[in-house]
N, C-alpha and C positions, 0 to 999 in steps of 0.2 A: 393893933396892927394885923394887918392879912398877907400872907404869899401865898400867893397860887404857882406852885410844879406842874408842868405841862411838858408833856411830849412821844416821841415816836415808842411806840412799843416797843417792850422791851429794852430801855436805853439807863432806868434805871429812876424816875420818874416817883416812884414810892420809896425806894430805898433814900433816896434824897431827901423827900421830903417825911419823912421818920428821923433821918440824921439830925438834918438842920431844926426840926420843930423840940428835939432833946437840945440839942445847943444853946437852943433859945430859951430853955426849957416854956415852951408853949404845948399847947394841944396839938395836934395831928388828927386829919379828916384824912379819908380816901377817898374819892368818888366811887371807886366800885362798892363798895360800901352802902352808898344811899343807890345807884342804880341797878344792881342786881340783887335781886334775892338770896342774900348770902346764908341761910339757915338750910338751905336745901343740899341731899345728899349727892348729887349733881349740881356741882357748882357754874355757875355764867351761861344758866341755862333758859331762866324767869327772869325776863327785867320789870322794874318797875316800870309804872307809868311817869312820864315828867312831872304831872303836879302833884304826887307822890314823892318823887326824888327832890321836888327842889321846897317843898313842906319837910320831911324828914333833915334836910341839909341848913336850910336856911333854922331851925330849931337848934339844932347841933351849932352852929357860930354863933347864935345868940347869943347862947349859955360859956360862950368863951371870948373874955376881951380880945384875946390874943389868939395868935392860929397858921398855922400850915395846912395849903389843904392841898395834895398832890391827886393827878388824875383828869382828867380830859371832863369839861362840862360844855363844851362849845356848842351853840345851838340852845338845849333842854336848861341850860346854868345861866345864861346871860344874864339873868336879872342877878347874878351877886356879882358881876363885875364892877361897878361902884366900888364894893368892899376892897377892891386888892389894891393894894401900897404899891407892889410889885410884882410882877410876872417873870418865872424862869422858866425858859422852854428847852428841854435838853434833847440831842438826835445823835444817834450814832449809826456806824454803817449797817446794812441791812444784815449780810452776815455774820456782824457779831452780837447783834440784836435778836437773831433765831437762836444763833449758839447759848446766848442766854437765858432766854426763855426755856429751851430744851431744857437745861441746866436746873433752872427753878421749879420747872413740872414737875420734872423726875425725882427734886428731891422734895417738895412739898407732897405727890400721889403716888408716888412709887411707878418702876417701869412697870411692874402689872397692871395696871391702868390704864396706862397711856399709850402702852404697846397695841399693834391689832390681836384685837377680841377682847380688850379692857374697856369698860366701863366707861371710860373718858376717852376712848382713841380718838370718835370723830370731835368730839368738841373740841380735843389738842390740834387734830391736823387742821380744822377748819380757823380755830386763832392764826394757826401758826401761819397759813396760805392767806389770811389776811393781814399780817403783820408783815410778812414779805411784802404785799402789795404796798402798804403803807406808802411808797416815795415815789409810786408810780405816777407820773405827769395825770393819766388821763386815768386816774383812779375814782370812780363813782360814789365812793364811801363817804357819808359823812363825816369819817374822822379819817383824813390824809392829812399828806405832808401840806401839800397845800390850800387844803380848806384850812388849816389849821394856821398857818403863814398869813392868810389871809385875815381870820379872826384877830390874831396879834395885833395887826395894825390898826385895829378900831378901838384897843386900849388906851386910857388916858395915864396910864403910868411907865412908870421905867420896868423896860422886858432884857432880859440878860439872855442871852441864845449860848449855851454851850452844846460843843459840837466833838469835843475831841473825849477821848477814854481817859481817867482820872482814877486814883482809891477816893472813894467817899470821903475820906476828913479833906482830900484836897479840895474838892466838888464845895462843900461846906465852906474852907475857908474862901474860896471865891464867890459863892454868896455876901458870906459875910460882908467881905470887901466892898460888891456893889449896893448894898445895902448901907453901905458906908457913906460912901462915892456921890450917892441920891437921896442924903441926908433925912433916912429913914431909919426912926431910933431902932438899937436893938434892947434895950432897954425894958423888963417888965414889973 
């Protein structure tokens, strides 16, 4: 089995899919993972190339019957959509989506970092001024609200759209559920 976690930044997207891939007890993939250069001292600074990211990715679910991979591949990933059983896209408002993120920078790099004259300030402020933008109608990014909306709909599976604020084992047990629902073993 495959699920693919999909969604707005910051809305919780990895945390989900780390939750539900223990649950399950399967593997867990990230997409930042195969797309960024994660060894480097400055992080989300080197991305990989696509036929790089999706050789390192498609190697990675080989080697796992089973799998959760959370993380946006829309575009550069298509060719592993076949593999997903199902699709959860999760969005929350844009405001507590920043509040988040803020949250998670500051405790994964420290406000030294992230504050101006840290190491990371423009790469935090520049996520952060794109993740605001994320739900903007006429947003030119390859990865928006609605490029993103769009790509869903060319899935041949069942997609679950959660929208509202949850603790994670709830988030989880409503997976669970439509995973149920669309007679997709949880079974491994």
């Amino acid at each position: 089995m495959g699920y693919h976690i999909m969604g707005a930044p910051g809305s919780g997207v990895s945390t989900l899919g780390y939750a539900l891939a223990q649950q399950l007890d399967v593997a867990h993939f990230d997409t930042d993972d195969f797309h960024w250069f994660t060894g480097d001292d400055l992080p989300y600074r080197r991305r990989r190339n696509p036929d790089h990211r999706r050789q390192l990715l498609g190697d990675a679910l080989a080697q796992s019957p089973s799998w959760v991979l959370s993380g946006t591949l829309c575009g550069w990933g298509d060719v592993f959509i076949p593999k997903f059983e199902a699709v959860i896209y999760l969005w929350l408002p844009t405001k507590t989506r920043i509040a988040r993120i803020q949250d998670r920078e500051m405790t994964r790099y420290g406000a030294e970092r992230i504050q101006p004259g840290g190491d990371l300030h423009s790469v935090f402020e520049k996520f952060c001024a794109w993740a605001a933008a994320y739900d903007e109608p006429e947003a030119t990014f390859l990865r928006s609200k609605v490029r993103e909306m769009e790509w869903l709909q060319q899935l041949h599976c069942p997609v679950l759209l959660l929208t509202e604020e949850a603790p994670v084992t709830s988030l989880v047990t409503l997976c669970e559920t439509f995973l149920k629902e669309n007679g997709l073993s949880l079974d491994v």
